[in-house]
N, C-alpha and C positions, 0 to 999 in steps of 0.2 A: 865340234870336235875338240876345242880347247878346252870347254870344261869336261870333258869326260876322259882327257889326260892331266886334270889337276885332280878331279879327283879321285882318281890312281895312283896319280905318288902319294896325298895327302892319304889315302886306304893303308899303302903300304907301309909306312911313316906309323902309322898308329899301329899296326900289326905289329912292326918290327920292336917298337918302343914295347908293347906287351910281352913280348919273349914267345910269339906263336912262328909257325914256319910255314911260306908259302907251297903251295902247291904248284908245279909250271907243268904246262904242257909238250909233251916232246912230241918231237915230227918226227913222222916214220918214213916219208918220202924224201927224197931231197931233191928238190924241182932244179932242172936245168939253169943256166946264168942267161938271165932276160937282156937282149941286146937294148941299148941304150934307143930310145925315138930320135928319129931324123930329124923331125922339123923342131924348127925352135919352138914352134905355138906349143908340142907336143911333150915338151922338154918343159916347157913353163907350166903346165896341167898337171904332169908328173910330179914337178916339185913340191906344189900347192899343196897336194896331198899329206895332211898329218900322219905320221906312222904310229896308231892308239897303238898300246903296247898293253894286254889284256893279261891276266893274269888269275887262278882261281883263288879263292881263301878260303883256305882250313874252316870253315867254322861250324864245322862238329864235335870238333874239340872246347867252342868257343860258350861261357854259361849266359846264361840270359841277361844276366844284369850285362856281361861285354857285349852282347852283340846291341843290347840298347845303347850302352853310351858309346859304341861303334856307329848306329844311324841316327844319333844326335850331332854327333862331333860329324857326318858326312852329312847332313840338314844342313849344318853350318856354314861347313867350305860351300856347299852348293849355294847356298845365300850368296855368300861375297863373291863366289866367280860371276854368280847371277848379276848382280851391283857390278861390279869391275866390265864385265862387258856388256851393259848396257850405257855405262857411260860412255865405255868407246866409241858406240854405236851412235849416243847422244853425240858426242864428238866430230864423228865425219859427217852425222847431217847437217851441225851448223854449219860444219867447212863448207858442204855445198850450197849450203842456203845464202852464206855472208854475202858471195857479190853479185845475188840474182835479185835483190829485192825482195823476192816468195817467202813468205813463213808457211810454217807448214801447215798452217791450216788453209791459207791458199789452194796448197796441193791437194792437200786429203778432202778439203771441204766439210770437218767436223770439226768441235770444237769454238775456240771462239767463249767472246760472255754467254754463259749458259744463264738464262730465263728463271729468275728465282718465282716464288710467291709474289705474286701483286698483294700490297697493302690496300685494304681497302680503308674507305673515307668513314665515319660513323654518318649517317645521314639522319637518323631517329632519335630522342632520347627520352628515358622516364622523366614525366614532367617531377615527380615527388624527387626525384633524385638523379642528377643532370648528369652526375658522371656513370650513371650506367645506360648504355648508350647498343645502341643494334646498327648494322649497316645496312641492313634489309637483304641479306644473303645469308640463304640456311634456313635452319629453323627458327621459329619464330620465338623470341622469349616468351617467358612467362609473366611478366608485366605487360606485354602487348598484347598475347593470347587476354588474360584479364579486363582489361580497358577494351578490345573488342568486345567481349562478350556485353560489356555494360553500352553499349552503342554508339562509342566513339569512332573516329575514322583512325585510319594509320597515319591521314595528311596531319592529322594532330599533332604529332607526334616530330614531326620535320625539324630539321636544325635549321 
């Protein structure tokens, strides 16, 4: 709900800086005055509640190259709100995490050193030329393909 009232003012802000005029919606009913809730819990629910404040924009008036750097420049702020509350978010997990011991991969149980590539050992080598070398996984070179065919063994070949 917080970023979808940042980027309404940041909307509005570039509208207004362009010299275009908003559109607003008028209400044609006018609803009764809503008694306040009794209980505290209901009082506290209420509050929580952001009031987005929605608003339409002209942009039939608007030419294509505005409405582009209009959803550039709104790409943008949605970036950074995106960054600014994820670190929040970053924020209150370590507060709960500091004095349990748990990280969070505790919790989730992913994550963790992730399993790169095993290196393998060279175990075989061309005898004519020691630095080209096989591990015996894969296909087989062509210096060993060769020397088979001439009726050598692979143990030949051993490091």
């Amino acid at each position: 709900m917080q970023l979808r009232g940042a980027i309404c003012a940041f909307i509005f802000e570039c509208i207004a800086s362009w010299g275009f005029q908003l559109v607003k919606k008028t209400k044609t009913k006018r609803k009764a005055a809503k008694k306040t809730p009794r209980t505290k819990r209901a009082r506290k629910a209420k509050a929580k509640k952001p009031a987005a404040k929605r608003a339409k924009v002209a942009v039939d008036g608007l030419s294509l190259k505005d409405i582009n750097s209009l959803e550039q420049e709104l790409q943008k702020a949605k970036a950074q709100v995106r960054d600014r509350e994820r670190k929040a978010l970053k924020e209150k997990i370590d507060k709960l995490l500091k004095g349990t011991g748990f990280t969070i991969f505790d919790i989730y149980g992913v994550g963790g050193k992730k399993r790169g590539k095993s290196i393998s050992v060279a175990r075989f080598a061309n005898p004519d030329d020691p630095s080209d070398t096989w591990t015996g996984r894969g296909r087989k070179p062509n210096w060993v393909l060769a020397r088979l065919k001439k009726g050598q063994k692979l143990e030949d070949f051993a490091i």
